[in-house]
VOSE-358222 format. One record per residue: residue number from 1; residue in one letter; z, x, y of N, C-alpha, C in turn. Coordinates in steps of 0.02 Angstrom, whole numbers, plus 50000, padded with zeros to 5 digits. Atoms other than C-alpha are relative to their C-alpha. Last residue first. Example, Ala and Ser with C-alpha at 12.3 -4.5 7.8 and 13.67 -1.06 7.14 Angstrom:
BEGIN
{2,"s",{49997,49958,49941},{50357,50684,49947},{50037,49961,50055}};
{1,"a",{50000,50045,49941},{50390,50615,49775},{50000,50045,50060}};
//
This chain:
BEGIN
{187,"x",{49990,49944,50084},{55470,55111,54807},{50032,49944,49935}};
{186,"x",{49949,50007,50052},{55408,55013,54974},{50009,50058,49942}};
{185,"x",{50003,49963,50050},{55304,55031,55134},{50056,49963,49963}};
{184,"x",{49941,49979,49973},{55274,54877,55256},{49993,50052,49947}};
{183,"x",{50003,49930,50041},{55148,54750,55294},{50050,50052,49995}};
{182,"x",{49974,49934,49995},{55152,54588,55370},{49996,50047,49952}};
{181,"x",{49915,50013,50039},{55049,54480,55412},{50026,50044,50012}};
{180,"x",{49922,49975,50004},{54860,54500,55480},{50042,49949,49970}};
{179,"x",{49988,50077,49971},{54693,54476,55377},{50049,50036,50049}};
{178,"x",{50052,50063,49989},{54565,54598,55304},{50020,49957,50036}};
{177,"x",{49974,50069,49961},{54668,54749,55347},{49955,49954,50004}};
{176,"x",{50046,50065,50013},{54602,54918,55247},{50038,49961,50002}};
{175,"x",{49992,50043,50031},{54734,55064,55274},{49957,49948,50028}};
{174,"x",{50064,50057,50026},{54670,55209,55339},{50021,49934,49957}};
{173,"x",{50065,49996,49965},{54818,55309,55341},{49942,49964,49980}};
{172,"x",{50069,50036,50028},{54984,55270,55296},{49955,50026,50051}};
{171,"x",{50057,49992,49957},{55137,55400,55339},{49960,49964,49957}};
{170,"x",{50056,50063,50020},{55325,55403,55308},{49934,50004,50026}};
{169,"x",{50074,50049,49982},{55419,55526,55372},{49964,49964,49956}};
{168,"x",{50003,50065,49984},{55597,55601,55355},{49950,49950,50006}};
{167,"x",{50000,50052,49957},{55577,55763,55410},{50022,49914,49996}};
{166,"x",{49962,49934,49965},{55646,55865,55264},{50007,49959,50063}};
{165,"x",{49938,49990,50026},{55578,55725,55139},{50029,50021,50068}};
{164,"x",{49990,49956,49986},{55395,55705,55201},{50083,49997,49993}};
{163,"x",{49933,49993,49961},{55316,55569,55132},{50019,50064,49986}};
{162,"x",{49971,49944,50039},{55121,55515,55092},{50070,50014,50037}};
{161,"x",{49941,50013,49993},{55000,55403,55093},{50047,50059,49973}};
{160,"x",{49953,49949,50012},{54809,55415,55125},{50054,49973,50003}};
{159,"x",{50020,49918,50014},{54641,55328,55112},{50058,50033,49996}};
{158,"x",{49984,49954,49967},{54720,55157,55093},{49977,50062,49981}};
{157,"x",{50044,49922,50014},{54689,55003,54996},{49998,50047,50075}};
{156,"x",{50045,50003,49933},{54849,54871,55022},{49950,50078,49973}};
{155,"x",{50026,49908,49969},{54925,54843,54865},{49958,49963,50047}};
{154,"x",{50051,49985,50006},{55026,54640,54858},{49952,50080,50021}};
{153,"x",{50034,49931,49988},{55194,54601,54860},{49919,50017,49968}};
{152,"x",{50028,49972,50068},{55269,54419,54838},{49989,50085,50042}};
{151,"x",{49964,49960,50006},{55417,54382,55004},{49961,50043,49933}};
{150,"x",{49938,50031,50067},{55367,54189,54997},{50035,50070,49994}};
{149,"x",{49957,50025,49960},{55278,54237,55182},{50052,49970,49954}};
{148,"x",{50020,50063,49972},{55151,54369,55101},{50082,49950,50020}};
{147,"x",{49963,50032,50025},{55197,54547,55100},{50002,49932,50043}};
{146,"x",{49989,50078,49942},{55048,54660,55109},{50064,49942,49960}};
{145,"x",{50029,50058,50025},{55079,54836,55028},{50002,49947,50040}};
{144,"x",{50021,50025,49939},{55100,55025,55066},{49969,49939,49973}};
{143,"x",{50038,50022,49999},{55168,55142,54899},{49981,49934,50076}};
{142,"x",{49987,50029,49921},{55291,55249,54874},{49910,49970,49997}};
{141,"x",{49991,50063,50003},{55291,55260,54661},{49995,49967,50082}};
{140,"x",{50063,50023,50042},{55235,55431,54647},{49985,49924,49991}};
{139,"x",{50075,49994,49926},{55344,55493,54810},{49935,49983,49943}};
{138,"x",{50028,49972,50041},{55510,55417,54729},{49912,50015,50046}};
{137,"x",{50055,50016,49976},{55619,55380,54858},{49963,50048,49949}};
{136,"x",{50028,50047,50048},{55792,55421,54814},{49935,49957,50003}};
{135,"x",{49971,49973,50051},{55851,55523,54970},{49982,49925,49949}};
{134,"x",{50082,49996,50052},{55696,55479,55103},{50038,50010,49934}};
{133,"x",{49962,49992,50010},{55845,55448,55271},{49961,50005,49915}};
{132,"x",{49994,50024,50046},{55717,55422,55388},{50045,50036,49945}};
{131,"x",{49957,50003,50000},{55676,55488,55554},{50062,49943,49943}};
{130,"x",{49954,49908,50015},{55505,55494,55564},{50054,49944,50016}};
{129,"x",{49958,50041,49989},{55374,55295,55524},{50059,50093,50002}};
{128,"x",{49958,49928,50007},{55196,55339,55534},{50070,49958,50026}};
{127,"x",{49924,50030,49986},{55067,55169,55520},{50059,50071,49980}};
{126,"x",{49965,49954,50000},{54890,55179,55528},{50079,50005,50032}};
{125,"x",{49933,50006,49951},{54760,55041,55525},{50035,50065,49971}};
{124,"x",{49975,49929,50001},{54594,55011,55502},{50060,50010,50033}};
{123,"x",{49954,49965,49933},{54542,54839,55536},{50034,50042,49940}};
{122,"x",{49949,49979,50001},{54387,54761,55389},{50049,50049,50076}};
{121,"x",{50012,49913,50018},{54266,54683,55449},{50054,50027,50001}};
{120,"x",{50050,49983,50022},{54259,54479,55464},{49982,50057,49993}};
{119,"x",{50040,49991,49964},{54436,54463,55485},{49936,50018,49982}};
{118,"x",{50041,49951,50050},{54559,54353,55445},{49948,50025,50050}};
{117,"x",{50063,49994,49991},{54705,54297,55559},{49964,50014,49964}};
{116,"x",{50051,50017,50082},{54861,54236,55590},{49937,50016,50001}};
{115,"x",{50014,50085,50024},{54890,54283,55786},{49994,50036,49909}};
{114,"x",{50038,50071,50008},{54986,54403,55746},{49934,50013,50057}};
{113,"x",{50047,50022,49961},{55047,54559,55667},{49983,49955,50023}};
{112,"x",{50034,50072,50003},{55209,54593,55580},{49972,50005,50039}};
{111,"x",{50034,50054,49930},{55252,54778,55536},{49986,49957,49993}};
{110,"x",{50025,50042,50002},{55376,54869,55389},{49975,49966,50080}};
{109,"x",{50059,49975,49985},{55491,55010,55364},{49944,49948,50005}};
{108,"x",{50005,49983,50098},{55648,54892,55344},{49919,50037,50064}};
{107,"x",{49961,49999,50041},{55785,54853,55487},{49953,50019,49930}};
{106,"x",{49929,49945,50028},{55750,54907,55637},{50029,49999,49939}};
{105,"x",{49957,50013,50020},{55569,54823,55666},{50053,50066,49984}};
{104,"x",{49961,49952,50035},{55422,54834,55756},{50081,49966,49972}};
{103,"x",{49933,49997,49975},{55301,54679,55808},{50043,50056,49966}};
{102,"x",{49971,49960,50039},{55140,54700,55839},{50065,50016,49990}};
{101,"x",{49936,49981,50002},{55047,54570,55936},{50022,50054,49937}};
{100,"x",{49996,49978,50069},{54852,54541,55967},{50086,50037,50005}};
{99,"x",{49940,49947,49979},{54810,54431,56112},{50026,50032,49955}};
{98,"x",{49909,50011,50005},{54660,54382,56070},{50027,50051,50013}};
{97,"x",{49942,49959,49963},{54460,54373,56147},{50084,49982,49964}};
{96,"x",{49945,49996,49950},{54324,54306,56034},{50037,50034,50022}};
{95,"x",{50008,50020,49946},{54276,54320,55856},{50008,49995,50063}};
{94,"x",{49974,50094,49977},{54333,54430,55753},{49958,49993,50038}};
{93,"x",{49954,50017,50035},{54300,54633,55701},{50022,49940,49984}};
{92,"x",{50021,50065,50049},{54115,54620,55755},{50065,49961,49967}};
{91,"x",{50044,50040,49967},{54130,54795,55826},{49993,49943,49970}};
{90,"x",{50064,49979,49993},{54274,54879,55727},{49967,49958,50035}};
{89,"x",{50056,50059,49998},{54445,54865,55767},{49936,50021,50007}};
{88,"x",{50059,50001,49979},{54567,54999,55748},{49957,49965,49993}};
{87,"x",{50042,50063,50026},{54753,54951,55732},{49919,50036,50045}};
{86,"x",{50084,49975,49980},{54848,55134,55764},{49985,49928,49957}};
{85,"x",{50043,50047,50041},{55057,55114,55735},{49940,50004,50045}};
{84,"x",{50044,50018,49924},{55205,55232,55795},{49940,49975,49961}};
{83,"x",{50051,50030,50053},{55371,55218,55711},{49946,49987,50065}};
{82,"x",{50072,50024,49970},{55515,55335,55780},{49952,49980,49951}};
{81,"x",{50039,50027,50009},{55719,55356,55730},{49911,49973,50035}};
{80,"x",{50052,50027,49969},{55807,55472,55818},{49955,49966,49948}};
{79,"x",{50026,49975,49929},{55943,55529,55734},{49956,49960,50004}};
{78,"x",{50031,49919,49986},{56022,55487,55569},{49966,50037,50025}};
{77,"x",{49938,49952,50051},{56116,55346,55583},{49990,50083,50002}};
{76,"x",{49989,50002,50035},{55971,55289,55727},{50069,50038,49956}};
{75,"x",{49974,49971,50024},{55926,55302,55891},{50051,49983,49947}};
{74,"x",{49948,50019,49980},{55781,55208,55944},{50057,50033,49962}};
{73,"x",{49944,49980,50045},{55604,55208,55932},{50082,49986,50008}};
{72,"x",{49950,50050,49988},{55445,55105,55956},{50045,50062,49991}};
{71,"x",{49932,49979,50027},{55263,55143,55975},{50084,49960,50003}};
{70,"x",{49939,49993,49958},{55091,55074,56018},{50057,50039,49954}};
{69,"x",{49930,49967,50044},{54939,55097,55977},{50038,49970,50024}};
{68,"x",{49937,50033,49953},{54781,54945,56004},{50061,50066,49983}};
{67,"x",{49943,49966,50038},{54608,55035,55964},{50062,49969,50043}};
{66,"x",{49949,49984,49958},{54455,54926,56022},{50051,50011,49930}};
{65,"x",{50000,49982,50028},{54296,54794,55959},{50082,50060,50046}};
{64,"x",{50024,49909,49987},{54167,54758,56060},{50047,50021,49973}};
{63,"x",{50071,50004,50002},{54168,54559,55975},{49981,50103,50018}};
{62,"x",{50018,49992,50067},{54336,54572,55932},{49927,50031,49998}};
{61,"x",{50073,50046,49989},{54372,54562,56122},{49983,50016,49927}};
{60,"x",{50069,49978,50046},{54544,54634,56104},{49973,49955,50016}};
{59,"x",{50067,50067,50022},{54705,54586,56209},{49941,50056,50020}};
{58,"x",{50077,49983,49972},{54867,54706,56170},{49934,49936,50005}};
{57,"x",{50067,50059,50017},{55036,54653,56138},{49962,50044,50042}};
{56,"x",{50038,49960,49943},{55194,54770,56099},{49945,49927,49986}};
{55,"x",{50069,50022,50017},{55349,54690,55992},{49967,50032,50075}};
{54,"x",{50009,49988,49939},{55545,54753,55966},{49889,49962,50009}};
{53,"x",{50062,49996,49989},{55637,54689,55848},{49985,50012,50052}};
{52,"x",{50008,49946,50064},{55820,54722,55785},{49932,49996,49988}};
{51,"x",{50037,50022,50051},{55886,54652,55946},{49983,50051,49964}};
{50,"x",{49988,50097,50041},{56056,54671,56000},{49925,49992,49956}};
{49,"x",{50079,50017,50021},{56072,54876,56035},{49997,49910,49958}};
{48,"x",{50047,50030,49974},{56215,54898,56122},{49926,49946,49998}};
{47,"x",{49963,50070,50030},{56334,54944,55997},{49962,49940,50054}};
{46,"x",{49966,50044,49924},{56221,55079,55993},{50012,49935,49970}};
{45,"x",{49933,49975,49983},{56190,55177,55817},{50037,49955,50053}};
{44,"x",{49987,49945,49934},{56038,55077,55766},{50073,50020,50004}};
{43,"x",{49956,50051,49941},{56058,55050,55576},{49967,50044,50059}};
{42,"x",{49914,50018,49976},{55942,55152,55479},{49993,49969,50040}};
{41,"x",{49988,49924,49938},{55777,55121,55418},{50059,49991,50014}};
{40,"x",{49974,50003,49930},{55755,55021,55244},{49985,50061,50029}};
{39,"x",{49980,49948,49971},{55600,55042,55126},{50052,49975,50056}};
{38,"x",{50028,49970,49931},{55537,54876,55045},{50067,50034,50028}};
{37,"x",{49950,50032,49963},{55575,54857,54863},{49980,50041,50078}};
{36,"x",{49988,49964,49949},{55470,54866,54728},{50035,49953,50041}};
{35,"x",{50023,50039,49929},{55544,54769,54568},{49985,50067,50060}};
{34,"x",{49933,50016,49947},{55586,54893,54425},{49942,49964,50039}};
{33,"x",{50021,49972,49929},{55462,54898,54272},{50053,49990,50051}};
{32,"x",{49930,49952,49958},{55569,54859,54126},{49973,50045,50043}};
{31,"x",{50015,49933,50032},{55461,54706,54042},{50049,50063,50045}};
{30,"x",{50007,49990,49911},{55477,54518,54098},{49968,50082,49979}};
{29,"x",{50054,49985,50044},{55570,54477,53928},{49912,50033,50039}};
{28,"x",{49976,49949,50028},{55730,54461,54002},{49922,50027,49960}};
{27,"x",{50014,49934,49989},{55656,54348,54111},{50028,50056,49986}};
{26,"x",{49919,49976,49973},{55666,54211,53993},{49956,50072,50049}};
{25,"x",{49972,50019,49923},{55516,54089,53993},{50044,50058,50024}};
{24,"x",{50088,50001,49957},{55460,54138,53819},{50003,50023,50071}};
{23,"x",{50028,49930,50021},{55632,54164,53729},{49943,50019,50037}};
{22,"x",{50048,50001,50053},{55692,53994,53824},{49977,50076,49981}};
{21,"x",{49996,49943,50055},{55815,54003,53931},{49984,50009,49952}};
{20,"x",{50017,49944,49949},{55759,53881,54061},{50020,50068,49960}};
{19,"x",{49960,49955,50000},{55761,53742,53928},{49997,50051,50027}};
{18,"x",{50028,49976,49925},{55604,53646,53958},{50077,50022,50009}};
{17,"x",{50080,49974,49975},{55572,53597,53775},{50013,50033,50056}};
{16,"x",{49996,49935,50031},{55776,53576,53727},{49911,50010,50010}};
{15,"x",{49923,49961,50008},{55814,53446,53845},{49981,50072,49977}};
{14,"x",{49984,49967,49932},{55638,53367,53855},{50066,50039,50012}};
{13,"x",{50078,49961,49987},{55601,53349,53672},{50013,50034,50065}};
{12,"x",{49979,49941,50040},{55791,53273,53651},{49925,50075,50022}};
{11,"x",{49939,49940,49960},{55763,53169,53778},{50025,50039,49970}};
{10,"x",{50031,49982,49931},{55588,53115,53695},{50062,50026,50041}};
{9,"x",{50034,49930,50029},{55669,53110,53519},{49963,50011,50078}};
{8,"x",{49973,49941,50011},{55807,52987,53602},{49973,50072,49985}};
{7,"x",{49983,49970,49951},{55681,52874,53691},{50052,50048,49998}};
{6,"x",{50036,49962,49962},{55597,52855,53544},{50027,50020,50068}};
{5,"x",{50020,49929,50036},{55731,52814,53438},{49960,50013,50033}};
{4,"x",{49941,49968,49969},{55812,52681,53579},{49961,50067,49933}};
{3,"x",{50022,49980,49946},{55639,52596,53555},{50033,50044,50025}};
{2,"x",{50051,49957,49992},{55632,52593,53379},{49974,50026,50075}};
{1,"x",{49977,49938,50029},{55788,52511,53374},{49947,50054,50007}};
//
């Protein structure tokens, strides 16, 4: 008897202990910040258009160091869509010679870099995104962050950010890159 009572107050313990709607646990309780949310770009217009990435590669010697740009655009809902990106590498940036990728995207303001990487000095980067559609975009809340591979959000430090309504633009400057991933604006 004493064995079927303990194994009732223990499934009782566990039942109502680890209740996912608990007052504690609940995320009603969370607080009433909004989630950021990474920036779409419009649809492409062409019925043509299949992929919704496009990627550039450059190969760096870390060791001397080197500016990779490239660009991307494509015509968009609301015209011409363009995103053009500056990785500056300082002397020492890595080890070795890589092939350093950048991949653009059609569907959210946002770049993926590879190889995986950290780097022993910080990469300087710069990321302009015209032809953007900016209605409900708060410009005190736009902000430029690293988004790790579960989808969390993390600030990226940056000398400048800032958007241009009329045009449409998006603009980071100087953003401090210890590793690559991806990165992307949000509100």
């Amino acid at each position: 008897m004493k064995k079927l009572l303990t194994f009732l107050l223990f499934s009782a313990l566990v039942f109502f202990g680890c209740n996912q709607e608990g007052e504690i646990t609940s995320p009603d309780n969370i607080g009433s910040s909004p989630q950021l949310k990474l920036i779409s770009l419009p649809a492409p217009t062409s019925e043509l258009t299949v992929e919704d990435e496009y990627t550039e590669y450059m190969i760096i010697n870390g060791g001397k160091g080197g500016v990779f740009s490239a660009g991307y655009s494509y015509q968009g809902t609301n015209g011409l869509v363009y995103q053009i990106s500056i990785l500056e590498f300082e002397v020492g940036s890595f080890y070795g010679t890589k092939t350093i990728s950048q991949t653009f995207s059609t569907t959210g303001a946002a770049m993926v870099f590879g190889p995986l990487m950290q780097f022993q000095k910080e990469v300087k980067y710069t990321f302009k995104v015209s032809g953007l559609d900016l209605t409900g975009v708060n410009p005190n809340t736009l902000d430029f962050v690293y988004i790790d591979a579960s989808g969390n959000m993390y600030p990226v430090e940056y000398n400048y950010i800032g958007m241009d309504v009329i045009s449409g633009t998006l603009k980071v400057a100087g953003a401090q890159l210890d590793h690559f991933s991806r990165y992307g604006f949000v509100n």
